[in-house]
VOGU-3710 file (C-alpha; in Angstrom, 3 decimals, decimal comma):
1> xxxxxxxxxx> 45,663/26,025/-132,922  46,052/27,251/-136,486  46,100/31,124/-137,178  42,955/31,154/-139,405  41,256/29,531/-136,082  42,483/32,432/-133,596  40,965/34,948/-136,236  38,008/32,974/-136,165  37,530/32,892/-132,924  38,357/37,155/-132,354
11> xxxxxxxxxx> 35,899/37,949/-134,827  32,942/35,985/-132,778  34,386/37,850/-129,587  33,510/41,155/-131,759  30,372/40,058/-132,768  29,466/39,454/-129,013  30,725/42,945/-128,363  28,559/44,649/-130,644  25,706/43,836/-128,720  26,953/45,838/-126,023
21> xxxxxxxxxx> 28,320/48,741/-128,567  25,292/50,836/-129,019  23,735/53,057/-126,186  20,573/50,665/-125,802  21,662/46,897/-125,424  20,457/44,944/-128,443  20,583/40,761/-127,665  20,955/38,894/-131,133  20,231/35,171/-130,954  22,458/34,413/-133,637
31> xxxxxxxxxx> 25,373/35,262/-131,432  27,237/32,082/-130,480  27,193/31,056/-126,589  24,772/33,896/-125,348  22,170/31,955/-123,204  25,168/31,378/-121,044  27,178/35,138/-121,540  25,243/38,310/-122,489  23,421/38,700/-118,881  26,617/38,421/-117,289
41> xxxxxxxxxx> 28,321/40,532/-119,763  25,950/43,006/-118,921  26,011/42,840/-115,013  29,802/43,061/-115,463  28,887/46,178/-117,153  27,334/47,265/-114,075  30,217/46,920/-111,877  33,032/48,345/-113,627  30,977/51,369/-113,320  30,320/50,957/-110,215
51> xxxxxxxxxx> 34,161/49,811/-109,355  35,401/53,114/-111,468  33,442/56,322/-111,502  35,083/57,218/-114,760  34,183/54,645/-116,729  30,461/56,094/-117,336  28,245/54,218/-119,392  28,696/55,952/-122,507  32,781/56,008/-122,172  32,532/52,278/-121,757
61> xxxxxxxxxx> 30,052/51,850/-125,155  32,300/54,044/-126,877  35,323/51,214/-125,970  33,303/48,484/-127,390  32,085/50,601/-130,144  35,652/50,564/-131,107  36,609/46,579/-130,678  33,605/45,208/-132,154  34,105/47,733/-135,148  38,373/45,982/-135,356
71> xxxxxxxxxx> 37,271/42,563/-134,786  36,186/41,910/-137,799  37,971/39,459/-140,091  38,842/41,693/-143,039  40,401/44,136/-140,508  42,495/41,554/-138,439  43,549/39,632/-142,255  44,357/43,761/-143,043  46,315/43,914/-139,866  48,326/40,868/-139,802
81> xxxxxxxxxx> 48,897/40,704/-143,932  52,642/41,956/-143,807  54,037/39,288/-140,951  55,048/35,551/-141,529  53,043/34,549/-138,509  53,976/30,619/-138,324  53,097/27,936/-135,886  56,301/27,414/-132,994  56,414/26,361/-129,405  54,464/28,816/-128,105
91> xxxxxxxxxx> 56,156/31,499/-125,376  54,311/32,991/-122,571  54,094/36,782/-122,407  53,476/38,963/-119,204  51,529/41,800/-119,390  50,886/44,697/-117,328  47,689/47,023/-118,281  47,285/50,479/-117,483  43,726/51,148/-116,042  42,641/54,568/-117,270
101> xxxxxxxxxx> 39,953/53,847/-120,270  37,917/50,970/-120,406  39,821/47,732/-122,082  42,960/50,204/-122,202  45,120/46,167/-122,656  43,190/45,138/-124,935  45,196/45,039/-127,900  48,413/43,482/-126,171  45,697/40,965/-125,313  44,958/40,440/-128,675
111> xxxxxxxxxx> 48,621/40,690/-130,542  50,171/38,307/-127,624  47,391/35,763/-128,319  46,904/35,921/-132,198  50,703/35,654/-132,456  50,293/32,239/-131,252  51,619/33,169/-127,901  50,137/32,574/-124,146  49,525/35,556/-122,170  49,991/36,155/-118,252
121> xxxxxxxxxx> 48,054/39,468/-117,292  48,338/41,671/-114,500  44,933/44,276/-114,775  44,917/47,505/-113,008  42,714/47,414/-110,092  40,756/50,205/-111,941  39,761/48,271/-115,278  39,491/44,846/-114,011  35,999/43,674/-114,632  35,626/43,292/-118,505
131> xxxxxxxxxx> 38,670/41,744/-119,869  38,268/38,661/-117,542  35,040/37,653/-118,704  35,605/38,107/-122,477  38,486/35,571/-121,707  36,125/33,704/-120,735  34,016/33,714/-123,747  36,772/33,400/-126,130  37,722/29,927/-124,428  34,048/29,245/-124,778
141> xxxxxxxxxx> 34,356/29,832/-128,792  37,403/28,313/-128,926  38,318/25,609/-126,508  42,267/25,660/-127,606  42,705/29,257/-125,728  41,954/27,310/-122,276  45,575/27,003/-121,090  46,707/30,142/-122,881  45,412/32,864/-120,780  46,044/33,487/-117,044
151> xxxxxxxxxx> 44,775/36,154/-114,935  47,135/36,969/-111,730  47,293/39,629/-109,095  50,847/38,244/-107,302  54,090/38,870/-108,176  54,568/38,050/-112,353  56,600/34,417/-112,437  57,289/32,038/-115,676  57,152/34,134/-118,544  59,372/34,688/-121,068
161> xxxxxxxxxx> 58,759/38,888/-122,027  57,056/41,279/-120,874  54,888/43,966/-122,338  54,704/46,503/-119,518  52,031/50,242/-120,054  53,011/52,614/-117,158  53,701/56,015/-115,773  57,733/57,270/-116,484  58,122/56,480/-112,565  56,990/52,873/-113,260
171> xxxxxxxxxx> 58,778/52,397/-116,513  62,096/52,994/-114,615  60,700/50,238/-112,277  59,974/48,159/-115,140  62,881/48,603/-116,863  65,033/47,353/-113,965  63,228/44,604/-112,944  62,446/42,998/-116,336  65,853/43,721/-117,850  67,059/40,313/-118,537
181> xxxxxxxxxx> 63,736/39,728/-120,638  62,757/40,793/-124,103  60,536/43,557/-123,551  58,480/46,371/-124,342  58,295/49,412/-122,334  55,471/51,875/-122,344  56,222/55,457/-120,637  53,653/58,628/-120,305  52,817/60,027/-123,745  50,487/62,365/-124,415
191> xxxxxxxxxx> 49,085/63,918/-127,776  48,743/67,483/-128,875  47,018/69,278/-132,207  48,364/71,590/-134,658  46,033/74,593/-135,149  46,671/77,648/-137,998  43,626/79,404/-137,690  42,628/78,199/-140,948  40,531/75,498/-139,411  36,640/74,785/-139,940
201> xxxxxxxxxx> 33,964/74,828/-137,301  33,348/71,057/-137,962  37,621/70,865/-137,535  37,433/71,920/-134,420  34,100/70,488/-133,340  35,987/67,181/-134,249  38,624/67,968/-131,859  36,743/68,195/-128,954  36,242/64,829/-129,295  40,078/64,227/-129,032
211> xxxxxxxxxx> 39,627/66,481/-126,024  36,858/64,839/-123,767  36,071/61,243/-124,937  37,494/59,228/-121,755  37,431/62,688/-120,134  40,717/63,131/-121,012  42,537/60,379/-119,734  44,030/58,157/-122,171  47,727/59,119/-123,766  45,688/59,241/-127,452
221> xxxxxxxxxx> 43,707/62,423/-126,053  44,609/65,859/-126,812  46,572/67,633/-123,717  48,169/70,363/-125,848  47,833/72,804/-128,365  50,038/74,070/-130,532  49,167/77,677/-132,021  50,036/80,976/-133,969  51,382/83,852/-132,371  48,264/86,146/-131,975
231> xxxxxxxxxx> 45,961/82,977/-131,999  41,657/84,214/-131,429  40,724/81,472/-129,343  36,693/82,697/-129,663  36,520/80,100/-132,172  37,772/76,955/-130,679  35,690/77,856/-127,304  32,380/78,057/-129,601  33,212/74,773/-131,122  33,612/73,005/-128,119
241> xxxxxxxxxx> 30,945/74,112/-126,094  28,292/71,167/-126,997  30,207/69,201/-124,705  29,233/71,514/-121,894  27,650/68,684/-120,001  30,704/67,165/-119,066  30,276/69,252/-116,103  27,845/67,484/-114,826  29,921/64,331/-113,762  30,748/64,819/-110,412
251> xxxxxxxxxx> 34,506/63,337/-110,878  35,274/65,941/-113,508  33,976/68,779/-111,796  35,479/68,153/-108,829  38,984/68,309/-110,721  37,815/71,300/-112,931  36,682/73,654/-109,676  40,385/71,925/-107,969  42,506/73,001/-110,785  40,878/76,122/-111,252
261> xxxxxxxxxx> 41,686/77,092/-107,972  44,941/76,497/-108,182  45,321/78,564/-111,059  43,624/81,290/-109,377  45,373/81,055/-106,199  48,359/80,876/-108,547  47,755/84,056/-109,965  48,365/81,930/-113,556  46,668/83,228/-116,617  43,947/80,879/-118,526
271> xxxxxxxxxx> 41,443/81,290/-120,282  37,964/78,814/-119,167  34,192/78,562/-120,453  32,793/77,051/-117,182  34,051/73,755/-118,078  37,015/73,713/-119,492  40,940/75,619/-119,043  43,349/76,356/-121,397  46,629/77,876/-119,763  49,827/78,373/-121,689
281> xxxxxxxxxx> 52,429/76,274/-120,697  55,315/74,199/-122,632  54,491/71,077/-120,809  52,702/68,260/-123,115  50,989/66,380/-119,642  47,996/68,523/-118,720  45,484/68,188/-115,732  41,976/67,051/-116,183  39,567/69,340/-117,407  42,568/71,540/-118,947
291> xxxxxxxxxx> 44,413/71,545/-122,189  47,853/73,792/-122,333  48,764/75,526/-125,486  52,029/76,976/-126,642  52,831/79,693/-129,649  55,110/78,567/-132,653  56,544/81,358/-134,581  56,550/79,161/-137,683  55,567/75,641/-138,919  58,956/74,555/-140,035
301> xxxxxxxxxx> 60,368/75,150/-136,347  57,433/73,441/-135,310  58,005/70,045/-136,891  61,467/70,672/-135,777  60,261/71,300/-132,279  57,913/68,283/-132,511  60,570/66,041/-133,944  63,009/66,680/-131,177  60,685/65,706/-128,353  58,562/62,883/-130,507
311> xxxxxxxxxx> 59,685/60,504/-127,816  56,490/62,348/-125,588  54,067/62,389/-127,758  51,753/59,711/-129,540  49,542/61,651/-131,578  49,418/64,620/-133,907  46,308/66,000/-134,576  46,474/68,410/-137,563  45,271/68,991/-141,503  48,349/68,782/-143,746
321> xxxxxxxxxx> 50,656/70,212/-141,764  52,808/66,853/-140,481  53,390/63,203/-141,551  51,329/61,077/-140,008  49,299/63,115/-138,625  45,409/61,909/-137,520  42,554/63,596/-138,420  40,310/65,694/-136,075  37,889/63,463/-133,976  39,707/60,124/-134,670
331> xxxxxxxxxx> 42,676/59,639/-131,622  40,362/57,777/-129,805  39,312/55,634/-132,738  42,685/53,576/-133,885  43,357/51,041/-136,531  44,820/47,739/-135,059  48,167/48,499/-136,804  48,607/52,088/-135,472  50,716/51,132/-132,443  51,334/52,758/-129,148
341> xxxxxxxxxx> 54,755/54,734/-128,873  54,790/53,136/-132,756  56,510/49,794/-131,216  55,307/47,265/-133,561  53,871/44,776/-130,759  53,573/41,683/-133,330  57,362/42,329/-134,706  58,096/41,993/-131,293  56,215/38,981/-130,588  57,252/36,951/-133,245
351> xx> 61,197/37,798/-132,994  60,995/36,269/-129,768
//
């Protein structure tokens, strides 16, 4: 199967997708294969919902908002321009997903396969309803891929690396018990913003956004602020407050009134609006429903600071204050080329 053919075939998975990327389901009939997929699509909708009361409705559109919007083929050509991708014996890959967001593996799905490889997966019980049947369609549009993707909940056997997404208790697991295998190995990460005070309304509006989508949960969300010594908060609380409704899902409240408590009962200090916590502490990994924050005294010990400890983070949110930094509101909407933990996943898969 030539390389053109596997980008072929990804960009009519993305155009099934989009049907299912808006908030009401549009069918097209110019999609490829949908008498036979888009009712099931849609019922497996229903059940990862069902399956995982934080994958809401709306958190899952948002997901394939995303991956219809990358599978398209002048993103993928974009994305796989600077590699010599050539046609060799193909290896088989293991992989091991994470289950927080919705489709969370999604992109090791794609590099492992449009490197030319097969892949061996091994899905979180919590996000385990999607991925299998878009496999399914892709072998549908492209016959070649049956063979090349396995599904497997028993112990991982015959493969040749491993890309492995995990807690830091796990990765020490993983990097035991894969370490006579090329590999890659994902520990916890989580992202923080750099605020000055000098920020707009519509900055920090954006932000939110880095705050809530996926309620939190994924290591591109915003766990931790970084602020001025003598920082007004008033702002930032204003901004934030349209998503107020958050409260309503039953999951995050019951973490929000939990953690609260235990600040309370703590005697910590923190500042809340009736949904939300910020508490000042100098960890980067905070609870749901809370973001910490911690003073700098000035930006150039800051970068320092966030240079030092880079290995925990994998996002900056700020407005010209780092390199590489992402703009407020767009964590939770990467480019196929902006890595996780900035491990180039196709380097890796075509060095093997």
């Amino acid at each position: 199967m030539q390389l053109q053919e596997r980008i072929s075939a990804f960009v009519k998975l993305g155009d099934f997708i989009r049907q299912f990327s808006e908030e009401t389901i549009q069918k097209d009939d110019n999609i490829a294969h949908n008498a036979i997929f888009f009712d099931g699509f849609k019922h497996q909708l229903k059940l990862a919902q069902e399956h995982n009361g934080w994958f809401t409705a709306e958190n899952i559109q948002f997901a394939l908002n995303s991956w219809a919007n990358a599978l398209t083929f002048s993103n993928i050509s974009k994305w796989l321009a600077p590699y010599d991708i050539k046609e060799t014996t193909p290896k088989t890959i293991a992989v091991i997903m994470a289950g927080n967001i919705p489709l969370v593996g999604f992109h090791d799905f794609l590099s492992v396969l449009i490197s030319g490889h097969h892949v061996l997966i091994k899905q979180s019980s919590n996000d385990k309803q999607l991925l299998p049947y878009l496999s399914k369609y892709l072998e549908h549009v492209a016959p070649q891929f049956k063979g090349c993707i396995k599904f497997t909940e028993e112990k991982l056997e015959n493969f040749d690396a491993v890309i492995a997404t995990g807690s830091d208790n796990t990765a020490r697991y993983f990097e035991y018990y894969f370490k006579g295998k090329p590999s890659i190995i994902r520990h916890n990460r989580n992202s923080v913003a750099v605020l000055t005070g000098k920020e707009s309304t519509k900055d920090l509006q954006h932000l939110s956004e880095d705050i809530f989508r996926y309620y939190g949960l994924g290591c591109r969300n915003v766990s931790k602020l970084f602020v001025p010594k003598n920082y007004d908060f008033t702002a930032f609380f204003e901004a934030i407050y349209h998503w107020h409704p958050i409260i309503n899902k039953a999951k995050y409240a019951n973490n929000y009134d939990y953690n609260k408590a235990v600040y309370l009962m703590s005697e910590f200090d923190m500042l809340e609006n009736g949904f939300f916590m910020i508490k000042e502490d100098k960890s980067y990994s905070s609870p749901i429903a809370t973001a910490f924050y911690e003073y700098y005294d000035t930006l150039d010990n800051l970068k320092k600071k966030l240079e030092a400890e880079s290995h925990q983070i994998q996002c900056i949110v700020s407005k010209g204050v780092v390199e590489n930094e992402i703009v407020f509101g767009q964590t939770q909407k990467p480019e196929l080329w902006d890595y996780a933990d900035s491990v180039d996943s196709i380097k890796f898969l075509l060095s093997i």
